[in-house]
N, C-alpha and C positions, 0 to 999 in steps of 0.2 A: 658324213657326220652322224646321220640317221645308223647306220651301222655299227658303227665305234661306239656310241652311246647306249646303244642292244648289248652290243658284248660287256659291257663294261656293268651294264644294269642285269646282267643275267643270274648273278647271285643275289640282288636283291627285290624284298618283298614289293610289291609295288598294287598300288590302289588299279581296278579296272580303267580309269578317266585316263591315265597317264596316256599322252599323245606324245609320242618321238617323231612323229612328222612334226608338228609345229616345234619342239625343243629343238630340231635341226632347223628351223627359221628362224628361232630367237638365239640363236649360235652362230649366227655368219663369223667368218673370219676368225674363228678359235681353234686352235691346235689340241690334237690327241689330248697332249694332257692338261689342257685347260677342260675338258670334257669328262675325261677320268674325275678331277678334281671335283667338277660341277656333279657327279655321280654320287660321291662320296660325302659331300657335301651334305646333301637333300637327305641322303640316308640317315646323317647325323643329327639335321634339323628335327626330321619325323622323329628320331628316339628320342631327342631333348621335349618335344611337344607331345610325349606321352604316346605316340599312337606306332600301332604295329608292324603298318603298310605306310611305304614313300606316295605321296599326295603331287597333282600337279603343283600346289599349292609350294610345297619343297624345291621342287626344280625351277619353279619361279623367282625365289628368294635367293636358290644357288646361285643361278644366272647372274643376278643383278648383285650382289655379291662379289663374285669373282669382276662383273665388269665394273662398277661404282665404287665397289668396299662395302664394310660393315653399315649394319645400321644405328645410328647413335641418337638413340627415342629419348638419351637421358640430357642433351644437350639443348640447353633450357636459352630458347628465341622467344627477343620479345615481339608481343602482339601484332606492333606496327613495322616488324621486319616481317614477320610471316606473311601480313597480308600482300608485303614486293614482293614476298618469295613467289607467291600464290599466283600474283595476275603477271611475274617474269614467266613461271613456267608455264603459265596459258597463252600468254604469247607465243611462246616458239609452236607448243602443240597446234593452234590453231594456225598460226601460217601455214606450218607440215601442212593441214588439213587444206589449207584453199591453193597449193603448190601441187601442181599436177603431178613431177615429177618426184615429189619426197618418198622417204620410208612411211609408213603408216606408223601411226604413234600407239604404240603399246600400252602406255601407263605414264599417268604424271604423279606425282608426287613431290608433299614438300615437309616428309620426314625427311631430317640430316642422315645423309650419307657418307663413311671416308674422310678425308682428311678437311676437305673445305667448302661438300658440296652442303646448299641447306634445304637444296631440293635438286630434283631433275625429270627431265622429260626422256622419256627410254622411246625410241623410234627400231622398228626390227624391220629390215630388209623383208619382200616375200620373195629374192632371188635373192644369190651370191650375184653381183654388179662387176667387175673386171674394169669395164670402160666407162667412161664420163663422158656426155653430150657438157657444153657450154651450157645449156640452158639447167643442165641438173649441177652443174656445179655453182651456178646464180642464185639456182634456187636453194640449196645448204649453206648460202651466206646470207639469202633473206631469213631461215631458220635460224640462225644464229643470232641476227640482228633482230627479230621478234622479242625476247625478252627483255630488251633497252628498252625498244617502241612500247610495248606496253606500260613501263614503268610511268614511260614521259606522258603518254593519254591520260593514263588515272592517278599520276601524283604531282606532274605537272615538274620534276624532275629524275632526275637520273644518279644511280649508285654504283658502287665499284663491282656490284654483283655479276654485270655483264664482261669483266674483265676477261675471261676465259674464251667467255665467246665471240668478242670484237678481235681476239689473237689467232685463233682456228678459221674467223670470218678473212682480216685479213694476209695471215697466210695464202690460202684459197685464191683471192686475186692477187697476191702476186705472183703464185705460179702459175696461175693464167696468163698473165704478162711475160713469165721469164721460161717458162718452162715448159709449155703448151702451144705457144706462137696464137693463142687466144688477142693480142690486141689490135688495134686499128692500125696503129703506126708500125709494127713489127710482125705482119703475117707471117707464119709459119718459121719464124724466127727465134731459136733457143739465146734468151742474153745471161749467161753464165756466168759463175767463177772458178778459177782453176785453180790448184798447189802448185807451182812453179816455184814460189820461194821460199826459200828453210831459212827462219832467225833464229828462235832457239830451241833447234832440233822439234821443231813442231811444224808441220804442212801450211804456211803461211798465205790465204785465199787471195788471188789476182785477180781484180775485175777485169772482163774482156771487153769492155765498152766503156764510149765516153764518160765525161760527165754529165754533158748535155743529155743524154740517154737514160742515166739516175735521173736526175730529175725529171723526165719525163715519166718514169718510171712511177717515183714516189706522186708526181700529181697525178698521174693516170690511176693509182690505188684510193687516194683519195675521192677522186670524182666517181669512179662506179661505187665504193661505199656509200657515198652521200647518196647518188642515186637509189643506192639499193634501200638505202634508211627510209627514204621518202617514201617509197612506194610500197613497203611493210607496214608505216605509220599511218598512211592513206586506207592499205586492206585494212587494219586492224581498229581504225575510226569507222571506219563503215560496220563493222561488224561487233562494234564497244557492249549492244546487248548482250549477245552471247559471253562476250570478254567477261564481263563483270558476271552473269550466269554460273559460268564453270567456274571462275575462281571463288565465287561464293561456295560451289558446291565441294570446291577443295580445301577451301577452309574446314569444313563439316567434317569430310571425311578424309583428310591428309593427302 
């Protein structure tokens, strides 16, 4: 990625700071021409901001850009949703932080981004990752569930804000169940579906297991959720000064 982003940056002006070693860590997992793009991008940011030379400052902005969407500064939140926005996105950061095995957390922010974010936590890889331990995949469902638990410590309830992340949370264990051979009762057991039957000219999915097995299925997703819930609400009560600290100081500065 480090290379592709040289070529691609060779005809433009660029400030001394610019580091394409870190731009190839905050680009894990993007293709050529998501990098092209992020190129061009920055180039057009720096002309729009009057200045001569591309700034780390631009390839910053492209990034989270191309991954998040635009920024929309004119998209007018009130007060008492920005402060959930504020101590949601400091929960997920802060678990990152006390989870041994997460990304490192880049940047929070709770300018709206895109179509329905009104904040987000950016976490950058310092490797490309291929394979997943159990415990690193436990641990991006406690990140996930970090901005519920905070919600419920400092307002004593819960908003639809975590909708995206309770979906990505449990996806995650159910393909540890179904896809992984990740549970207690199904070691190293794939419990799949198959296309075997066409109704109307469409691949219609076969369960290959009981139904006693579904519902061990769906209680077994249920139970390591709750567990996971508890045990992010527990770190994140122990740690409620700092909670309310950063998100004070991201109210200040977005």
């Amino acid at each position: 990625r480090e290379a592709i982003l040289k070529i691609h940056a060779k005809n433009v002006k660029l400030e001394d700071k610019v580091d394409f070693t870190a731009l190839a860590h905050a680009t894990a997992g993007l293709a050529g021409a998501d990098l092209a793009n992020i190129v061009n991008e920055a180039a057009l940011l720096a002309v729009r901001s009057g200045r001569k030379r591309v700034a780390m400052q631009d390839f910053d902005e492209a990034i989270e850009k191309t991954m998040v969407g635009l920024q929309k500064k004119s998209r007018v939140v009130k007060e008492k949703e920005r402060q959930t926005v504020a101590y949601h996105e400091t929960g997920h950061a802060l678990v990152a932080a006390f989870t041994p095995e997460s990304d490192p957390v880049h940047k929070i922010t709770i300018i709206p981004r895109g179509v329905g974010a009104l904040g987000y936590t950016l976490q950058l890889p310092a490797d490309d990752v291929f394979l997943k331990t159990q415990n690193r995949l436990l641990g991006e469902v406690d990140v996930l569930l970090g901005g519920r638990a905070a919600e419920q410590i400092i307002f004593g309830e819960i908003t639809t804000g975590a909708a995206n992340d309770i979906q990505r949370a449990t996806d995650i264990v159910r393909s540890m169940i179904t896809s992984y051979g990740m549970s207690q009762r199904f070691k190293n057991v794939t419990l799949g579906k198959s296309g075997k039957g066409y109704g109307s000219g469409e691949p219609e999915l076969v369960r290959e297991y009981a139904e006693t097995t579904q519902q061990y299925i769906d209680e077994e997703i249920a139970k390591i959720m709750d567990e996971r819930y508890n045990k992010v609400v527990n770190l994140l009560s122990s740690h409620k000064d700092l909670l309310e600290y950063i998100a004070r100081l991201l109210l200040e500065k977005e």
